[in-house]
C-alpha positions as CSV (number, residue, x, y, z in Angstrom):
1,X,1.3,-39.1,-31.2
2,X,1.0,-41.8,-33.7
3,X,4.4,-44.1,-34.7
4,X,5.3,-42.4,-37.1
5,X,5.2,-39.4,-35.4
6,X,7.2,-40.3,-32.4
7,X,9.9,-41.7,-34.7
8,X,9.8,-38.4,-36.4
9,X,10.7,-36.8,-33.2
10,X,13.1,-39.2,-32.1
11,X,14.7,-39.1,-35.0
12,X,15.0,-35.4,-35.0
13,X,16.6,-35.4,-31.7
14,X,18.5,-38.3,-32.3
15,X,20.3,-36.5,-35.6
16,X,20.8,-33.3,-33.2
17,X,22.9,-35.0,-30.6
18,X,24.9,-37.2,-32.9
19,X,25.8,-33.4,-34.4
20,X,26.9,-31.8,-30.7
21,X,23.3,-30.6,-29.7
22,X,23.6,-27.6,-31.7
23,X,19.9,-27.0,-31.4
24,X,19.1,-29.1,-28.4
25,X,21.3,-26.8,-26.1
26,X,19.1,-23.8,-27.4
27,X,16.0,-25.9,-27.0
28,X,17.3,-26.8,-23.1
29,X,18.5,-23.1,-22.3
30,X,14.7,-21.3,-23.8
31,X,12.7,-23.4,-22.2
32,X,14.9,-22.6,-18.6
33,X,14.5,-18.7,-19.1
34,X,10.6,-19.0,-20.2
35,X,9.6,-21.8,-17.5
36,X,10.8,-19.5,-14.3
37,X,11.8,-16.0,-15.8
38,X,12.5,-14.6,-12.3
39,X,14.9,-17.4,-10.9
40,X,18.7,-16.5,-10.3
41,X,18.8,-18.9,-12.9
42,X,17.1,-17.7,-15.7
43,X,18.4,-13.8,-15.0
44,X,22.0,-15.1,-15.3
45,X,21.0,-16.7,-18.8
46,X,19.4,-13.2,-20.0
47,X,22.3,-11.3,-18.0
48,X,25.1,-13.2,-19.8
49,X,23.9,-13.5,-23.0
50,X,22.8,-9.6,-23.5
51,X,26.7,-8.9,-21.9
52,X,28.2,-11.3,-24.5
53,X,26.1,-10.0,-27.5
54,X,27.0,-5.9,-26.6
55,X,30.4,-7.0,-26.3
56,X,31.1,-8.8,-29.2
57,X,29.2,-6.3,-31.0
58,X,31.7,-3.2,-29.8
59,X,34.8,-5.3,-30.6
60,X,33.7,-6.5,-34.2
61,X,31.4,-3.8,-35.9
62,X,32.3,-0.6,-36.9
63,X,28.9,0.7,-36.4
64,X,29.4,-0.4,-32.6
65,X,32.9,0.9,-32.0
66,X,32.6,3.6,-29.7
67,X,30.6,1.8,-27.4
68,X,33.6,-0.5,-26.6
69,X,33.6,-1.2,-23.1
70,X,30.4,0.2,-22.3
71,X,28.6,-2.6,-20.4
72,X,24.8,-0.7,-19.6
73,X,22.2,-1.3,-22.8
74,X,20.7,2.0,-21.8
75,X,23.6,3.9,-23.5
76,X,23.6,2.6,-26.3
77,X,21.7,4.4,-29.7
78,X,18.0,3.3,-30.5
79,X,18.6,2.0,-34.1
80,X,15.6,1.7,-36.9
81,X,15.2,0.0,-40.3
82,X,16.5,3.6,-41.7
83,X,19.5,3.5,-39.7
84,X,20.6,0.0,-40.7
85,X,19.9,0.6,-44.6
86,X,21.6,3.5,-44.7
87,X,24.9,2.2,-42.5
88,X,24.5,-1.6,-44.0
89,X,28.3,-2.5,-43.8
90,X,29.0,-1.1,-40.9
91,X,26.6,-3.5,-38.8
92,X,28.7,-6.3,-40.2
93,X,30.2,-8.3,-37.6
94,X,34.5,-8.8,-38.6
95,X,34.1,-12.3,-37.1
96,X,31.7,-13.8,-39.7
97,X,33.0,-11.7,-42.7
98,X,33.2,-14.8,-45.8
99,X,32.0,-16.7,-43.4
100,X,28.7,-19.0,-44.4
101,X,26.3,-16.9,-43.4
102,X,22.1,-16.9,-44.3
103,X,20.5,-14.1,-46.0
104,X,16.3,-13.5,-44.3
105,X,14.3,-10.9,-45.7
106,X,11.2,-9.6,-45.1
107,X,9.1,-8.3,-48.6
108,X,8.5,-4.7,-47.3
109,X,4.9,-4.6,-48.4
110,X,3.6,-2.9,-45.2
111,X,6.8,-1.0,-44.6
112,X,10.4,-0.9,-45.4
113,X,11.9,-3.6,-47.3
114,X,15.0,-5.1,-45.0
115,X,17.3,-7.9,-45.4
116,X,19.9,-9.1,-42.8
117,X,22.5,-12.0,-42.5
118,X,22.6,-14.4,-39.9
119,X,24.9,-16.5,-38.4
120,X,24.3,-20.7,-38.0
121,X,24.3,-20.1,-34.1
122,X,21.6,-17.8,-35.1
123,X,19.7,-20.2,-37.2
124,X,19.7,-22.5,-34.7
125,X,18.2,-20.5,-32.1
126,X,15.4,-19.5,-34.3
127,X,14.3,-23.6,-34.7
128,X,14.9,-24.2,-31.1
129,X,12.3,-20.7,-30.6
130,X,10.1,-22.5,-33.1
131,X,10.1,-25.8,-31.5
132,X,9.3,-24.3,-28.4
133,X,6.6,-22.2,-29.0
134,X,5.2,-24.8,-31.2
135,X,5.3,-26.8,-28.0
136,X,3.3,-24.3,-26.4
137,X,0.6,-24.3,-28.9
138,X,0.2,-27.9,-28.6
139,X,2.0,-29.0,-31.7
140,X,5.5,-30.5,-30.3
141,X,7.6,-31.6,-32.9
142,X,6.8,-34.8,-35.6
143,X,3.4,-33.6,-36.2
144,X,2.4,-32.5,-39.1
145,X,2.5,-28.8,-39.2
146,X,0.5,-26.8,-42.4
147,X,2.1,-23.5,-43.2
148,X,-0.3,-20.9,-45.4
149,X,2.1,-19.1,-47.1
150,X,3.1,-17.7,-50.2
151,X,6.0,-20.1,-51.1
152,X,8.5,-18.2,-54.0
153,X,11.0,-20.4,-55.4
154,X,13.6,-18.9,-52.8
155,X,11.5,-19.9,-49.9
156,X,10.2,-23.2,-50.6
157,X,11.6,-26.3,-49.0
158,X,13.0,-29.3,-50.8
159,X,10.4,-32.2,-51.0
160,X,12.8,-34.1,-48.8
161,X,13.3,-31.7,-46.1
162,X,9.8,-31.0,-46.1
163,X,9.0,-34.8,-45.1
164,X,11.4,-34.7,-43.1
165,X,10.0,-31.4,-40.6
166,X,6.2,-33.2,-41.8
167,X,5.4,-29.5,-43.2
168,X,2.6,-29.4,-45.7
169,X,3.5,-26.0,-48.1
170,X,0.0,-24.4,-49.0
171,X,-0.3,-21.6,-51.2
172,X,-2.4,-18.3,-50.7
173,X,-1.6,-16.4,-53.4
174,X,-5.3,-17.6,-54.9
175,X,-7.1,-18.8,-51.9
176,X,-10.6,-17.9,-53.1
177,X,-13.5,-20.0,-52.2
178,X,-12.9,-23.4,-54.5
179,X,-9.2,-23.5,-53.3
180,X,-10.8,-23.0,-49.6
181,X,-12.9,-25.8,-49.9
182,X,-10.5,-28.1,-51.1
183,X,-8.0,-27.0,-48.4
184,X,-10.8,-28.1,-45.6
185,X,-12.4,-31.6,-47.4
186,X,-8.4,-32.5,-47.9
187,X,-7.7,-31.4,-43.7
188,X,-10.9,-33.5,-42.9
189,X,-9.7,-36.6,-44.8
190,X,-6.4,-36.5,-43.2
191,X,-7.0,-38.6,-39.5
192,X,-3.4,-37.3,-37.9
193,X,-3.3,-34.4,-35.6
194,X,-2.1,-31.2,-37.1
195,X,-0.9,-27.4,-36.5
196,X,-1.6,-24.7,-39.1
197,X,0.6,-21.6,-39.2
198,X,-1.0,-18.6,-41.4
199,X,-1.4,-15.4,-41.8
200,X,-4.5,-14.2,-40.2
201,X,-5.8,-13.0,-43.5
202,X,-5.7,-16.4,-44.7
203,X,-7.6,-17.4,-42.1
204,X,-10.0,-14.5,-42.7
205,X,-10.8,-16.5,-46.2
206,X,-11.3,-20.5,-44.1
207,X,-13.7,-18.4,-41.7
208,X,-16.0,-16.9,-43.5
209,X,-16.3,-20.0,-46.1
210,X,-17.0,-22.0,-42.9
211,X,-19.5,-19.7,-41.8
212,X,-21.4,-19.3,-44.8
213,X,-21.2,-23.0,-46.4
214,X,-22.5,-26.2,-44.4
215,X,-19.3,-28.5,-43.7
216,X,-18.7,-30.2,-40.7
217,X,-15.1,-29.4,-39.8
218,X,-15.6,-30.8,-35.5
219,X,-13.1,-34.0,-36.5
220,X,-10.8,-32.6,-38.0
221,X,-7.8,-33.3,-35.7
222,X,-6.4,-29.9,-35.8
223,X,-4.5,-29.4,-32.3
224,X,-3.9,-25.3,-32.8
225,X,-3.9,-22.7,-35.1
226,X,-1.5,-20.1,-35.2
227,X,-1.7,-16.6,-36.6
228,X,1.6,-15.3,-37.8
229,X,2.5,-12.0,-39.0
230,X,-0.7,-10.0,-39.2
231,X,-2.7,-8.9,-35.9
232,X,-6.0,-11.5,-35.8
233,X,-9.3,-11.0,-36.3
234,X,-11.8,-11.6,-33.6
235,X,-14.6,-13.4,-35.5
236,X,-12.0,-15.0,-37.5
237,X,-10.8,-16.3,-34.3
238,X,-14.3,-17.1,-32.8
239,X,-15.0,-18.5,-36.4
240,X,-12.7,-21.1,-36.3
241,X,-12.0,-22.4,-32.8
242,X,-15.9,-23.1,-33.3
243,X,-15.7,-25.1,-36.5
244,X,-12.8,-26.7,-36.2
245,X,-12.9,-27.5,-32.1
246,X,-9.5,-25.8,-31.9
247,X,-7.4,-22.8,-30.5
248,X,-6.6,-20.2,-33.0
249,X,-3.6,-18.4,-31.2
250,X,-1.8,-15.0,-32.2
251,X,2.0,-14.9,-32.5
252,X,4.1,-11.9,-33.1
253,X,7.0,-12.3,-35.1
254,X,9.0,-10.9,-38.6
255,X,11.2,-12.6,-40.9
256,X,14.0,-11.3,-40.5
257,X,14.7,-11.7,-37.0
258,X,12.4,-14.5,-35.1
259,X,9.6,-15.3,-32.2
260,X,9.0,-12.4,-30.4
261,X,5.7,-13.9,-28.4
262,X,3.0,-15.8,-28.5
263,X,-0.6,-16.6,-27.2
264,X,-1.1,-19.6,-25.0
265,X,-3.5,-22.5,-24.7
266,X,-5.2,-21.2,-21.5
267,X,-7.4,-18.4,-22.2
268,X,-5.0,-15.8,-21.8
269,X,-5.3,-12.6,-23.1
270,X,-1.8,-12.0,-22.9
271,X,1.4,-12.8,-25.0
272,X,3.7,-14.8,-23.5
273,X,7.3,-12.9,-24.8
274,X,10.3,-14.7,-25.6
275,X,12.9,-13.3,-23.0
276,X,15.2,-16.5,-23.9
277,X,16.0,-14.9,-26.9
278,X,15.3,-11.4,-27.0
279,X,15.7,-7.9,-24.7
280,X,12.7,-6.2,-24.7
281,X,12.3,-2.3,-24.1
282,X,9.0,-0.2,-24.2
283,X,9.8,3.1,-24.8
284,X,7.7,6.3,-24.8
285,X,6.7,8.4,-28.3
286,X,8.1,11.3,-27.2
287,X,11.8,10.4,-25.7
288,X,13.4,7.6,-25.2
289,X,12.4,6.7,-21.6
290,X,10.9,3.3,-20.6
291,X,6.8,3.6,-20.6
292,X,5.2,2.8,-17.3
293,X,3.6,-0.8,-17.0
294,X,-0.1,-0.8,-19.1
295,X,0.7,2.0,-21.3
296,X,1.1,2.0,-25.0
297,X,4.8,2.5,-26.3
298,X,7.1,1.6,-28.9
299,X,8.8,-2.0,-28.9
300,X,12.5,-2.0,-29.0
301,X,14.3,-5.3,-29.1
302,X,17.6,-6.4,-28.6
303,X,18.3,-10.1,-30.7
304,X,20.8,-11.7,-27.9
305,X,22.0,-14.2,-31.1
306,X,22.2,-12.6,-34.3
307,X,26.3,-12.3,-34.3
308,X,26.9,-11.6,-37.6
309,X,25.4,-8.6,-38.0
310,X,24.1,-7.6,-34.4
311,X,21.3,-5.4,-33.7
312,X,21.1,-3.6,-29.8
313,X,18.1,-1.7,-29.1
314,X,16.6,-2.3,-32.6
315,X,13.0,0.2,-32.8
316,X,10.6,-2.8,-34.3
317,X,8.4,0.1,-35.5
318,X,5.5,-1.1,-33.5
319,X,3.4,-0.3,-30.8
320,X,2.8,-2.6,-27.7
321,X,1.7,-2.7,-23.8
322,X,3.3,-4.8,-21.0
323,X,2.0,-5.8,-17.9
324,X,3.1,-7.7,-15.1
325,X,1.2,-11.1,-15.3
326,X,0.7,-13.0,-12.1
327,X,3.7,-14.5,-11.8
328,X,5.2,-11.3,-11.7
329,X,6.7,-11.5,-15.6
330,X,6.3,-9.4,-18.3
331,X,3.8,-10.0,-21.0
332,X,2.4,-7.8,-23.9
333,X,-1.2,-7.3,-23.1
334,X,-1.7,-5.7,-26.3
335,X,0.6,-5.6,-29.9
336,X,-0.9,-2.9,-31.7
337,X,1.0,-2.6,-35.0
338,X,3.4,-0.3,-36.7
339,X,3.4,2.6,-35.1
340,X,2.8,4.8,-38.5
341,X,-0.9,3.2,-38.6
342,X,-1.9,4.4,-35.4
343,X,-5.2,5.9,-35.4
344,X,-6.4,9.3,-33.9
345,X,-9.7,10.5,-33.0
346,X,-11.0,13.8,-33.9
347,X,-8.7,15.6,-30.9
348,X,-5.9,13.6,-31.7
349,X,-5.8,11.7,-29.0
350,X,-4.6,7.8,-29.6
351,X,-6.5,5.1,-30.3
352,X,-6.0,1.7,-29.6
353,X,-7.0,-0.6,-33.3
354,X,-8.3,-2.7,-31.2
355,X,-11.2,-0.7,-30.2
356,X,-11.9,-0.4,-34.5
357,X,-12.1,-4.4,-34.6
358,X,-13.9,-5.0,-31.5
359,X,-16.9,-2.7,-33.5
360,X,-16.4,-6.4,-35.8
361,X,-17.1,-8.9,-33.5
362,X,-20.7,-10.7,-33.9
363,X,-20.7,-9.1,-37.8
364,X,-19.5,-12.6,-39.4
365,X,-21.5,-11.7,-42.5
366,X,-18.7,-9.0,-43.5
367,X,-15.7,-10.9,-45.5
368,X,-13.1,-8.2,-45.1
369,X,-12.9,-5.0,-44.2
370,X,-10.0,-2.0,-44.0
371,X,-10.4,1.6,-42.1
372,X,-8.3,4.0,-43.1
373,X,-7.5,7.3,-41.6
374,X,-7.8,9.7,-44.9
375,X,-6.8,12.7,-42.6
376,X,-7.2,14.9,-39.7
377,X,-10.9,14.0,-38.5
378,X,-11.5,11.9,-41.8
379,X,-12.3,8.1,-42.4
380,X,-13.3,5.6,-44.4
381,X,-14.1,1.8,-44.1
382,X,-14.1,-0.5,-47.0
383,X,-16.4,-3.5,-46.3
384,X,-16.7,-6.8,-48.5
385,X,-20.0,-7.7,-47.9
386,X,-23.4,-7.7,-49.3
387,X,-24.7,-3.9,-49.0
388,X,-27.1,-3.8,-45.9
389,X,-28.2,0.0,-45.1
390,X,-28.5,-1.3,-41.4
391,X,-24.8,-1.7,-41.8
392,X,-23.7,1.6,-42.9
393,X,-25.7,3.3,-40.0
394,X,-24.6,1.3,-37.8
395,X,-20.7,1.7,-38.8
396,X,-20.9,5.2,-39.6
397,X,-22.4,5.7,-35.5
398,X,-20.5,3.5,-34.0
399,X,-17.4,5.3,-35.5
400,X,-18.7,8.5,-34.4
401,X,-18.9,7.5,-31.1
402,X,-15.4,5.8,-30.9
403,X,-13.9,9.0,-33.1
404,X,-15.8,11.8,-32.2
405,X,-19.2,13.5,-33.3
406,X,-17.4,15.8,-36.0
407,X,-15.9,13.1,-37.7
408,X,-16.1,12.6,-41.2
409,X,-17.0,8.9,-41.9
410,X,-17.3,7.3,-45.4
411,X,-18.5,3.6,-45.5
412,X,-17.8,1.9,-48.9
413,X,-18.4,-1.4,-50.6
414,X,-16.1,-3.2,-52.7
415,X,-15.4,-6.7,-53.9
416,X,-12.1,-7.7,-52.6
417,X,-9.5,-6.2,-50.3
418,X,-6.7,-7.1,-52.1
419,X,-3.5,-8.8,-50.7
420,X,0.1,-7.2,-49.9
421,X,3.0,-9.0,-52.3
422,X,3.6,-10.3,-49.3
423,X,0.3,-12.6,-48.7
424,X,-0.8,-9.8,-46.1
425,X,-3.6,-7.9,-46.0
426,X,-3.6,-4.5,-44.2
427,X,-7.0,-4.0,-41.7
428,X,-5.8,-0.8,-40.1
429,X,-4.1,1.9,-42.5
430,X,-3.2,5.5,-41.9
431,X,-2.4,8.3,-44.3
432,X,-2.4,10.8,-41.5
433,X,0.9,12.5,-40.6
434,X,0.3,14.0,-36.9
């Protein structure tokens, strides 16, 4: 770290502990639970905090009353989006009624639109997950961090606070291939190390510039890149950690609520899952029993710090797969989206969206590219990318073979896949109602 980047981080610390370590003793007690999740140690931490979270939550909600005194997570409801929107209030924690709390949201472009309050021990929490997992990327706190975003007027941080956190805003509303190459010459000029946080589809748009334009991006300084929000591509991914001499690492996470997980810097498949703040459950489709190690299920999470309005055994809407990694912890070996964009194959049997972008890899010609499940046996796949007939027989049989011989396949070209309001851009839709 350069001087001005240590002071940075000493001054950051330095401000927390003249305030009572409000973040610091977050900071201390995540990286406890996430460096030795078995110890008797970390399980008290997780044990304690899940207790103090249900409890709370049956004294001071109505939505939670009956469960007073009810000590076991198992018996309590699996909640969803629906079931919070439609019973708003009643989530509200009694304790933190006029209190100041902070409104998140998340836009609701692929889904339901949600908004929840949190409460400052909440907020805290989150920027001690943040430090942390930043840490674990390789960007610990006083570097300069680049967030790819699109920044509304609610959103965007003060000029001051932004110097302060060294976070460089960019916009991605209009990231075509000008506003690319501007973003990379102005990263190349500037010596400093760096993170950049995006969404994958923004990094889509810095891949495929670099791989069709000649610019030398080896010295650029970055230390990681982070893919927030939207499952990453694997050329995009490939792409970049070779033009840039980086890692490009996946992170799962939503607005509203936090870090759920995150890739690591040591060629890991897996995502290491943030069990210092959050109670993970995979549960089957069909009922509400656990799913068995290395099968697909639905994610269910219970945020251990959200006391203002809590949420226990909150269905994510997403599908994911745990394993046990060698150190006998639980880690996602695959995050697989919401579970409404699952894709079926002719028989309607599952399958896995990673097997559609794993077709992708090598193909760094292609721009973007969506498939959609139309119906029952029917897809298409939208391709931005100069029309090669090589391409389209090669797509259409490699879909066959993944979905089944009798399955309708329709390849077409387009210009531009456009973005979600949100900045997003979907890869893997479904219309299909099973």
């Amino acid at each position: 770290m350069t001087f001005l980047e240590t002071v940075r981080n000493k001054s950051f610390w330095f401000l927390d502990a003249i305030r009572g370590n409000p973040i610091g003793k977050h900071y201390k007690e995540i990286k406890t639970v996430l460096a030795d999740y078995n110890s008797d140690e970390a399980q008290a931490i997780i044990g304690n905090n899940l207790s103090s979270l249900i409890n709370h939550a049956a004294s001071t909600t109505p939505f939670y009353k009956d469960y007073e005194g009810i000590t076991e997570i198992n018996k309590f409801p699996i909640i969803s989006k629906i079931t919070v929107k439609e019973r708003y209030e009643d989530f509200k924690s009694s304790t933190f009624l006029g209190k100041n709390n902070y409104k998140v949201s998340s836009s609701g472009s692929t889904g339901i639109p949600f908004e929840l309050y949190q409460n400052t021990e909440k907020r805290n929490r989150n920027v001690a997950d943040s430090i942390v997992f930043a840490e674990r990327a390789g960007v610990p706190i006083g570097i300069k961090v680049i967030i790819m975003s699109i920044w509304n007027i609610a959103k965007k941080k003060n000029f001051l606070l932004a110097w302060m956190q060294n976070v460089d805003m960019q916009e991605v509303t209009d990231l075509n291939d000008d506003e690319v190459r501007r973003f990379l010459i102005n990263l190349q000029k500037k010596n400093n190390q760096k993170g950049i946080w995006a969404y994958a589809s923004a990094l889509d748009n810095l891949a495929h510039y670099l791989n069709t334009n000649t610019l030398d991006m080896s010295n650029a300084n970055v230390n990681a890149i982070v893919a927030c929000s939207e499952k990453l591509d694997d050329n995009t991914k490939i792409s970049l950690e070779k033009h840039l001499n980086t890692f490009v690492l996946s992170r799962y996470s939503n607005a509203e609520s936090g870090i759920f997980a995150q890739k690591i810097q040591n060629g890991d498949s897996t995502f290491f899952m943030n069990h210092g703040s959050y109670y993970f459950e995979i549960l089957k489709f069909e009922d509400d029993t656990p799913q068995d190690y290395g099968k697909p299920g639905r994610i269910i999470l219970t945020d251990l710090f959200n006391y203002c309005m809590p949420l226990i055994r909150y269905d994510t809407g997403d599908v994911g797969t745990v394993i046990l990694n060698k150190d006998n912890v639980p880690v996602f070996s695959k995050i697989e989206g919401r579970k409404q964009d699952l894709i079926y194959n002719t028989k309607d049997e599952l399958i896995s969206s990673f097997a559609i972008t794993h077709i992708m890899i090598g193909l760094t010609h292609i721009k973007q590219y969506q498939f959609i499940q139309e119906d029952k046996g029917m897809y298409s796949l939208k391709i931005n990318a100069p029309y090669r007939e090589e391409d389209k027989l090669f797509f259409i049989k490699k879909l066959k073979d993944l979905l089944g011989n009798d399955a309708t396949v329709e390849i077409e070209y387009i210009d531009e896949i456009p973005l979600l309001s949100s900045g997003k851009r979907q890869r893997i839709v479904s219309k299909y109602v099973k």
